[in-house]
Each structure stands twice: as C-alpha cells, then as structure tokens.
N, C-alpha and C positions, 0 to 999 in steps of 0.2 A: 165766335171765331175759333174757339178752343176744340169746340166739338167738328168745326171742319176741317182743322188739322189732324184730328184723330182719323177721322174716317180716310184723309187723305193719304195719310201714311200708312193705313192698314189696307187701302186700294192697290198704293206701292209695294208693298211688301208683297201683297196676292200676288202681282202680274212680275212679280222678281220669281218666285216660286214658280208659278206657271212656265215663265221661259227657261227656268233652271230643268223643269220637269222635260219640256218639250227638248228642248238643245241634250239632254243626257238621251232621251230615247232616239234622238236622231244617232248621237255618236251611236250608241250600241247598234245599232241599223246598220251603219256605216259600216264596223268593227267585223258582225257578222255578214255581210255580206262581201267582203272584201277575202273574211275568212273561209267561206265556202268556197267560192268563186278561183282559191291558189290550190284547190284539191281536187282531181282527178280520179276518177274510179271507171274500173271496168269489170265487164263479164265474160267468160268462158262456159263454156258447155263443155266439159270433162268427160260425157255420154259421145258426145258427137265428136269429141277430139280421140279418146280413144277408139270407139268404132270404127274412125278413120285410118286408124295401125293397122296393116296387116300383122306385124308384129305380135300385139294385142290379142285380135283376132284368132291367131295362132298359135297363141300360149293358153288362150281357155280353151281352147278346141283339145290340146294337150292336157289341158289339167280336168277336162270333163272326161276325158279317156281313162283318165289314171282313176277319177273317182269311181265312173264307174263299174271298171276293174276291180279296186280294192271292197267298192262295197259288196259285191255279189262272193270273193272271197271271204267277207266278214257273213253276210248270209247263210254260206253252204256251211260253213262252222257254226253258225245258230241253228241252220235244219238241221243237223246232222245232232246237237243236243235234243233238239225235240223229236227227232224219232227215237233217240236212245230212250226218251221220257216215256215216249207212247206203248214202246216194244217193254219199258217196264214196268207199266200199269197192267198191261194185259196178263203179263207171266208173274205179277207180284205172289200171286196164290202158289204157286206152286215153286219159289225161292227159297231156301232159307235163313236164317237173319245176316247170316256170313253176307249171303250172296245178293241179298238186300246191300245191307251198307255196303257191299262192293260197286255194285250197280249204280246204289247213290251218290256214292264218291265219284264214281269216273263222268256222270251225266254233270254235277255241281264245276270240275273238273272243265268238263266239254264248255258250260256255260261261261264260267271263267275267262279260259280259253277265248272266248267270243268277245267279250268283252274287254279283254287286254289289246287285240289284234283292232278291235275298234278304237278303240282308244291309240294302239301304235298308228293308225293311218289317220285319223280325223279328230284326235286331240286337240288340246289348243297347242302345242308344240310336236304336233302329229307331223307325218310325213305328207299329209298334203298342205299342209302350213308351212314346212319348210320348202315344198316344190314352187308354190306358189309366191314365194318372198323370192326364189332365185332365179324364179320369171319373170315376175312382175314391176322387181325395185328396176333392174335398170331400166325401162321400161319409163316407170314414174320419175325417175330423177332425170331422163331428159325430157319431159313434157313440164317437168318443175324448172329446167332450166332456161327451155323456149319460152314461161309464161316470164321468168325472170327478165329475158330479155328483150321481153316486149315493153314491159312495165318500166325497164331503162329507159327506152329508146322513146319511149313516149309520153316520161313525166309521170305517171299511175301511180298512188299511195298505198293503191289497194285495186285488187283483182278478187271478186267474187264468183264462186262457182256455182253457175244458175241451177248445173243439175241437182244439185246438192242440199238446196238451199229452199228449204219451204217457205220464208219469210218474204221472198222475192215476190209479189204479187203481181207487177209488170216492171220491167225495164225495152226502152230504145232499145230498135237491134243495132244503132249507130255505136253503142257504147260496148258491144260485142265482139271483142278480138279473137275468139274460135279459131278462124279461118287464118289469121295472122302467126296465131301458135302454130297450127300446120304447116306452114311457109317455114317457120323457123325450122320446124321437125323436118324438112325437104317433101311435105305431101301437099300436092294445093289443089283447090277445089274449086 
C-alpha cells in the first residue's frame, strides 16, 4: 500500500508540474501576443518621397551646378601648379639656385593654393556643406513633419525608412505610407 501512495503522489506532483509548465507558456503566448498586436509600424520610401519634390529636385540640380563650378575652378589652380612644375623641370638646368627655390616656392605655393580652395569649397564644413544644409534642412524638416503626422493620425510607434534600410528583406506595400507623406507635403500621386 505504502508503495502505491508513493508512486501516486509522485504521479500528482508530475501532472501539477506539467500543468504549471503548460498554463505559464500559454500566459506568455497570451502576453506576447497581445503585445505585438497594440504596436503599429510603417514604411516610407524617402527616395520616392523626395524625388517627388520638385523642390528637391531643384536644389540638387542647384547644388550639382555649384559643385561643378567650384570643382573645375579647384582644377584650373591644380593645372596651373602642374605646368608651373613641368615649365620647371624643363629649364631646371639652366636656373640658378636663387631661381630654383624661387620657382620651388611659388609652384608648393600654387599647390597649396589648390588645396585650401578645395578644402574652402568641399570640406566638411566647406561651402558646399554649408549650401547644401541651407537647401536641404527646410526641405527635411517638412517631410520629418508630414512623416510625424501620419504616424499621429494613425497610431504608428514607429516609421521605417525602406530606402535606407538594408535589413528590410520584404515588407506589405499595405504598410507603406510614401504616398500619405506626399498628401501631407500637398503633392499626390
């Protein structure tokens, strides 16, 4: 008898366990599933919503003019050392040392010269850094505030930017508000 109460209660004890195990995996089932299901996300295309500016459009059209303005004047100041270089290898023989290191100064000088003027236009706080921050912010902060106000209006935790985003492997175009930011920005498609 002794030994069938053993086993009986060690039967009971199993199928306590069991149902404690089972009933906890169901709550966290519950838990997470309740918790994904209250969060909202969406996707933008930032390629396609900018493309759609003319605005946009028309500030790189402007900022590729200036570049490539400023570069061919950083250019004609780099040719213009390298021929002083070439015109003084040729006549080096018949300079003399005066007129060597004068030569050599004014071509390091020219090179200089090339190299500042690149650096004033395409620095990181160059002039096409600054042209481009004073076309382009306003520009971003209203497409940063049409994405904000989509993402109000329609409960979103979060807006992912598919162009951007290498990890994106597939998303629903359903989950794609692109075309909504444009609405907001007054361009519709």
């Amino acid at each position: 008898m002794r030994l069938y109460n053993i086993n009986n209660n060690f039967i009971d004890t199993y199928l306590l366990l069991k149902m404690k195990k089972i009933f906890l995996t169901l709550a966290i089932a519950m838990v997470c599933a309740f918790g994904t299901s209250a969060q909202k996300f969406a996707l933008v295309d930032m390629d396609y919503i900018l493309g759609s500016i003319p605005d946009y459009e028309m500030a790189n059209e402007q900022l590729n003019q200036l570049s490539q303005r400023w570069q061919k004047e950083v250019e004609a100041v780099a040719k213009e050392a390298e021929t002083m270089y070439k015109n003084y290898q040729k006549e080096m023989v018949f300079l003399t040392d005066d007129q060597k290191k004068q030569r050599e100064d004014a071509i390091v000088a020219k090179e200089k010269s090339a190299a500042e003027l690149r650096q004033k236009y395409f620095g990181p706080e160059g002039e096409l850094y600054k042209k481009r921050q004073s076309l382009m912010k306003p520009i971003q902060e209203n497409v940063y505030n049409a994405v904000k106000k989509v993402s109000e209006e329609r409960g979103y935790q979060c807006i992912f930017d598919r162009a951007s985003s290498a990890d994106i492997i597939f998303a629903s175009p359903r989950i794609d508000v692109s075309n909504e930011v444009l609405e907001k920005l007054g361009y519709s498609k």
